[in-house]
C-alpha positions as CSV (number, residue, x, y, z in Angstrom):
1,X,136.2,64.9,99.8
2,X,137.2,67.8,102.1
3,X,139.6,67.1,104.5
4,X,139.6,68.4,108.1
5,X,142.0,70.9,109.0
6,X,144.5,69.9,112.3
7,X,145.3,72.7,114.3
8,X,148.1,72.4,116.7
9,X,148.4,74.7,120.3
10,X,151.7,73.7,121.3
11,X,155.3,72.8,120.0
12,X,155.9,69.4,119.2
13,X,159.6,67.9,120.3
14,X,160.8,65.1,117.8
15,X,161.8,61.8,119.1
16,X,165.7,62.7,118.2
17,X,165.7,65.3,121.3
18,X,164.2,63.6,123.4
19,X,165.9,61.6,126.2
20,X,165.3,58.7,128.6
21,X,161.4,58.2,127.4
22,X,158.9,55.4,127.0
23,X,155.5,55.1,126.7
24,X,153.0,52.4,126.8
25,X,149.7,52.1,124.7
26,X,146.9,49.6,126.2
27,X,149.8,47.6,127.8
28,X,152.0,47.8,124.5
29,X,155.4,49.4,123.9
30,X,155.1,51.4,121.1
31,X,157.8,54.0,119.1
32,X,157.5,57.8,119.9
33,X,157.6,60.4,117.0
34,X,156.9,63.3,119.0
35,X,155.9,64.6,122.2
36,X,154.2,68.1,123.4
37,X,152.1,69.8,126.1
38,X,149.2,68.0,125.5
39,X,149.5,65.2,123.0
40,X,151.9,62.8,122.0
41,X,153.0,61.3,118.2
42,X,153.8,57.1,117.9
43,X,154.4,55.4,114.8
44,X,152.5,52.2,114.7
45,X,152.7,49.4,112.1
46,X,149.7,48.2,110.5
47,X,147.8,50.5,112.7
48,X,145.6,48.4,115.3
49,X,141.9,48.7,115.7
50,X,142.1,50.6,119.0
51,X,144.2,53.4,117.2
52,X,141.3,54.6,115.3
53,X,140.1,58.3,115.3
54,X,136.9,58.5,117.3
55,X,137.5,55.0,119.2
56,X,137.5,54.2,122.5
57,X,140.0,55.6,125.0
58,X,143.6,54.4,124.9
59,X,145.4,53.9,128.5
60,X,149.2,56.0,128.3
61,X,151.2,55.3,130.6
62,X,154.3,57.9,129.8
63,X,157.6,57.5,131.5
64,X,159.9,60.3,131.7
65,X,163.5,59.5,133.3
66,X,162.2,57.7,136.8
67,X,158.7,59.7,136.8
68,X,155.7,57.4,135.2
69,X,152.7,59.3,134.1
70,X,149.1,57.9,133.3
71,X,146.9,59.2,131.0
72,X,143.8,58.5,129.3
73,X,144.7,59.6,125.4
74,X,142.0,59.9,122.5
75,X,143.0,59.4,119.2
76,X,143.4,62.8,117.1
77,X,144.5,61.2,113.9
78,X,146.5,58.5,111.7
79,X,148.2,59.2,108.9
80,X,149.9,57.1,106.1
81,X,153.2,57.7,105.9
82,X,154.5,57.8,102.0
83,X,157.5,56.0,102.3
84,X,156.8,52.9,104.6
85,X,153.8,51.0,105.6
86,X,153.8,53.2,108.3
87,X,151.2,54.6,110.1
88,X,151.7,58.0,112.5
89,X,149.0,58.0,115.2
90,X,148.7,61.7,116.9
91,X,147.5,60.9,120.3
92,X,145.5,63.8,122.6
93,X,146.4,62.9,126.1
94,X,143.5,63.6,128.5
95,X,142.0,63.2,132.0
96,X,145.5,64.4,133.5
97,X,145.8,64.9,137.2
98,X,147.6,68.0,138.5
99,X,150.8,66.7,139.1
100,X,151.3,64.4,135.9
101,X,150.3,67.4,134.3
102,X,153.0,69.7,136.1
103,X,155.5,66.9,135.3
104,X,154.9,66.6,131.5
105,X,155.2,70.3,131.3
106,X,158.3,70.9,132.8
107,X,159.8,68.1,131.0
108,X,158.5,69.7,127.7
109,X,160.1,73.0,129.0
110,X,163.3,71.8,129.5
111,X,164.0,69.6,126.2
112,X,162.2,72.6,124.2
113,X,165.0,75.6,126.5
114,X,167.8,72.7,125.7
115,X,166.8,72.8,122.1
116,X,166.6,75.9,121.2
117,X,169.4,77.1,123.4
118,X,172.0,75.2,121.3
119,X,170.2,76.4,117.7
């Protein structure tokens, strides 16, 4: 069986850098892995019905520091993590009005300057 390629467009921040974050899936607190320009990474444990590659649309509600974002986010993919029982779910976050959209990219911006500023 030949398995689809993923392609990413934009850096991906690990969880370790980032700061004062939270975000909500269908009403449900779940762990960030990673966050980026247009998607973000959750680790989710078994993985639930709803996090399934093709289903419906998941409800995001992103907070960042006092600013809460909502987004509509479609499943990209879920992989098995070796080690645990584990399950990373990459999430594409969609249907973004303007200034949501502004917001998550400046916050990107700054935790990818800070980053990269102290390498």
């Amino acid at each position: 069986m030949e398995h689809e390629q993923i392609i990413r467009h934009s850096y991906r921040i690990p969880a370790s850098e980032l700061d004062d974050i939270s975000v909500r899936v269908n009403g449900r607190e779940q762990e960030i892995i990673s966050l980026s320009n247009h998607g973000i990474g959750i680790r989710c444990r078994p993985p639930e019905e709803s996090f399934e590659v093709g289903a419906l649309p998941l409800d995001i509600e992103l907070r960042l520091g006092d600013k809460l974002l909502c987004f509509t986010g479609n499943v990209a993919h879920i992989t098995h993590q070796d080690d645990s029982d584990d399950y990373l779910c990459g999430i594409d976050l969609v249907d973004m009005d303007e200034a949501s959209r502004e917001a998550l990219l400046a916050y990107v911006a700054r935790i990818r300057a800070a980053i990269f500023k102290s390498e």
